[in-house]
C-alpha positions, 0 to 999 in steps of 0.5 A, spaced: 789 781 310 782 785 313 776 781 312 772 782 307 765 785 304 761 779 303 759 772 305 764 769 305 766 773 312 763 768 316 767 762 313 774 766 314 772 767 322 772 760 323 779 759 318 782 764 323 780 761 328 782 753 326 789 756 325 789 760 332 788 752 334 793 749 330 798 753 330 798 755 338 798 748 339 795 748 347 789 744 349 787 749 354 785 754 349 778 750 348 778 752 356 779 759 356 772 763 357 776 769 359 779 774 355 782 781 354 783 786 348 790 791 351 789 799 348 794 803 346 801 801 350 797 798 355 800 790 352 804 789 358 800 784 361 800 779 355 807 778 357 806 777 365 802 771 364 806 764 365 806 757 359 804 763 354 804 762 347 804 768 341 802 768 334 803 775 330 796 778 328 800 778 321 799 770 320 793 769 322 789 768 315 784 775 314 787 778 321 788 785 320 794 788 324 796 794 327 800 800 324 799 805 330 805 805 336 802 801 341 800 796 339 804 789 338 800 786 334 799 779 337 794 774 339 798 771 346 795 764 350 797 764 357 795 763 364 795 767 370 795 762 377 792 757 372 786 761 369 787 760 362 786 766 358 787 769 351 789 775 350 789 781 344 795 785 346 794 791 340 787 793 336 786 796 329 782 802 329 776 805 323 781 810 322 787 807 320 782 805 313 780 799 316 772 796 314 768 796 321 768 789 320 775 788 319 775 792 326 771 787 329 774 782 326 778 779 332 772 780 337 768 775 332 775 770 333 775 770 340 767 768 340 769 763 334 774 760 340 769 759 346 770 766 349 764 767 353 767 774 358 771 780 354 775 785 357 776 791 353 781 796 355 783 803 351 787 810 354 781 815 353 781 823 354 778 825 361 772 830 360 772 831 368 776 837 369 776 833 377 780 828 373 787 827 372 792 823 366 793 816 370 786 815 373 782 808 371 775 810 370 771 803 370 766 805 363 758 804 365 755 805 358 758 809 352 755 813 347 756 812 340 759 816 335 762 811 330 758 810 323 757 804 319 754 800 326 759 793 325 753 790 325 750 793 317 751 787 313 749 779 312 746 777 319 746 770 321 742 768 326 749 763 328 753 769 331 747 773 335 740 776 333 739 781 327 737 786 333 741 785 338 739 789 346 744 794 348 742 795 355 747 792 358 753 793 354 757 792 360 755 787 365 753 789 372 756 783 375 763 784 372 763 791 374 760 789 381 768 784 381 772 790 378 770 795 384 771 790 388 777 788 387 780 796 387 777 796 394 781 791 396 788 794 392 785 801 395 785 803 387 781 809 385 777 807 379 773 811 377 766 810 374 764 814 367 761 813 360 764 812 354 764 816 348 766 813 341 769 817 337 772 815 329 778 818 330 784 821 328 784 827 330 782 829 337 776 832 338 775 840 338 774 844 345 766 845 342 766 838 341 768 836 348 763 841 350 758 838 347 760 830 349 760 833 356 752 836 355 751 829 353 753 825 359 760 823 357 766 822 361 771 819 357 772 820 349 776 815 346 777 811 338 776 805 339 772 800 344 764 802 341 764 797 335 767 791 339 764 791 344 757 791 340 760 785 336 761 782 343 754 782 346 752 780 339 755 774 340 753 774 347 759 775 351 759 778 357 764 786 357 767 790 360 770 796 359 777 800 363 779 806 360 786 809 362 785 816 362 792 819 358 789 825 358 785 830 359 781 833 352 781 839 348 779 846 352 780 842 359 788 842 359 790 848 356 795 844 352 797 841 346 794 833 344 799 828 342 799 821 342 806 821 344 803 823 352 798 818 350 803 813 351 807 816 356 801 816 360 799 808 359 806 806 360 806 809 368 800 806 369 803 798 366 803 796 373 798 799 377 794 796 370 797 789 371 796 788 378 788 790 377 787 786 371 790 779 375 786 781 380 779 782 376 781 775 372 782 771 378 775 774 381 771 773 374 775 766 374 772 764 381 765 766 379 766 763 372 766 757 376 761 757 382 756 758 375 
């Protein structure tokens, strides 16, 4: 059931939250800090982690659940060499008729948990004509296209303030550890800004132009709206897009969605492989803090 339009949606965070608890049954839960949001077909690192524990999205009260291939649906607790982490394997999107809070909804439950850094991962179309499907881009900034903002509505001074900063939506630090880590691993990870898009359809080849002219490097339907719900709260972000293709005028060929997770399955284990390394780093500084 998607959360709905009125107070009571703050109430439900908690429900949701008390039932995650319950349910998984894991004391470390209440340790976890760290956690990560897996974009389309990009859920394979939830099934890598050790003493892990699942619940489907669909049995937690008020959680929305997916109905785009790609994306399991399920909230999976685990650890990775002993840092315990939470893991979103699948997100909803806008466009799946969804409300924005709905969306967000699970962002606002991993806060509810005690999630203090978020990692969000989406495949994204290249805008760099240099680029090429499979590069990681390490996102610095975004620029948002998404109508209603996540934050309209009722705000409560509980979960973030009622104008929230967004200068630094994605932490210099958590950069700074990630280009670490692909230097030690000798991965390319390229840096970019992030465009937000609604969705469904791709974008045209004048739009992509457009994006461009406006500095992006990357556009994609999902990651603008969690991510300010995540400073909202106060987590710290960062963002990865997989680029699974290159947009509409720069390739030269049809979109589909298809190739999208053709893309996002080639790149699994170079992805996986990264995201340990980030989250023992992010592990380490978590604890010299």
């Amino acid at each position: 059931m998607p959360a709905k339009k009125n107070e009571s949606y703050y109430a439900q965070i908690f429900e949701a939250a008390d039932h995650i608890r319950k349910n998984l049954a894991v004391r470390k839960i209440n340790k976890a800090e760290l956690s990560v949001l897996l974009g389309s077909g990009l859920g394979d690192f939830a099934d890598t982690l050790q003493a892990r524990r699942s619940i489907p999205f669909s049995s937690i009260p008020y959680f929305p659940s997916p109905s785009v291939a790609g994306h399991s649906g399920r909230l999976v607790f685990g650890e990775t060499e002993g840092v315990p982490i939470c893991c979103l394997q699948g997100r909803v999107h806008y466009y799946e008729n969804h409300d924005v809070r709905a969306v967000t909804f699970p962002v606002r439950v991993l806060g509810a948990l005690g999630i203090k850094r978020l990692i969000v991962t989406n495949a994204a179309g290249g805008l760099n004509s240099n680029w090429k499907a499979g590069d990681l881009m390490l996102i610095r900034d975004h620029v948002s296209f998404f109508m209603p903002n996540p934050l309209l509505g009722l705000n409560l001074d509980i979960f973030g303030p009622r104008f929230p900063d967004m200068s630094e939506c994605y932490s210099k630090t958590l950069r700074q550890l990630a280009l670490e880590c692909a230097r030690r691993m000798r991965l390319k990870l390229r840096q970019g800004v992030y465009a937000g898009v609604s969705g469904p359809s791709y974008e045209t080849p004048a739009e992509v132009r457009m994006l461009k002219k406006m500095g992006a490097d990357a556009v994609g339907m999902s990651t603008v709206p969690e991510v300010i719900v995540a400073r909202h709260m106060g987590m710290e972000c960062l963002g990865i897009s997989i680029i699974a293709n290159l947009a509409a005028g720069i390739s030269g060929t049809p979109l589909s969605h298809r190739e999208v997770l053709e893309t996002a399955q080639r790149i699994q284990p170079k992805l996986t492989k990264f995201l340990s390394s980030l989250f023992h780093a992010v592990s380490r500084l978590s604890r010299r803090q």
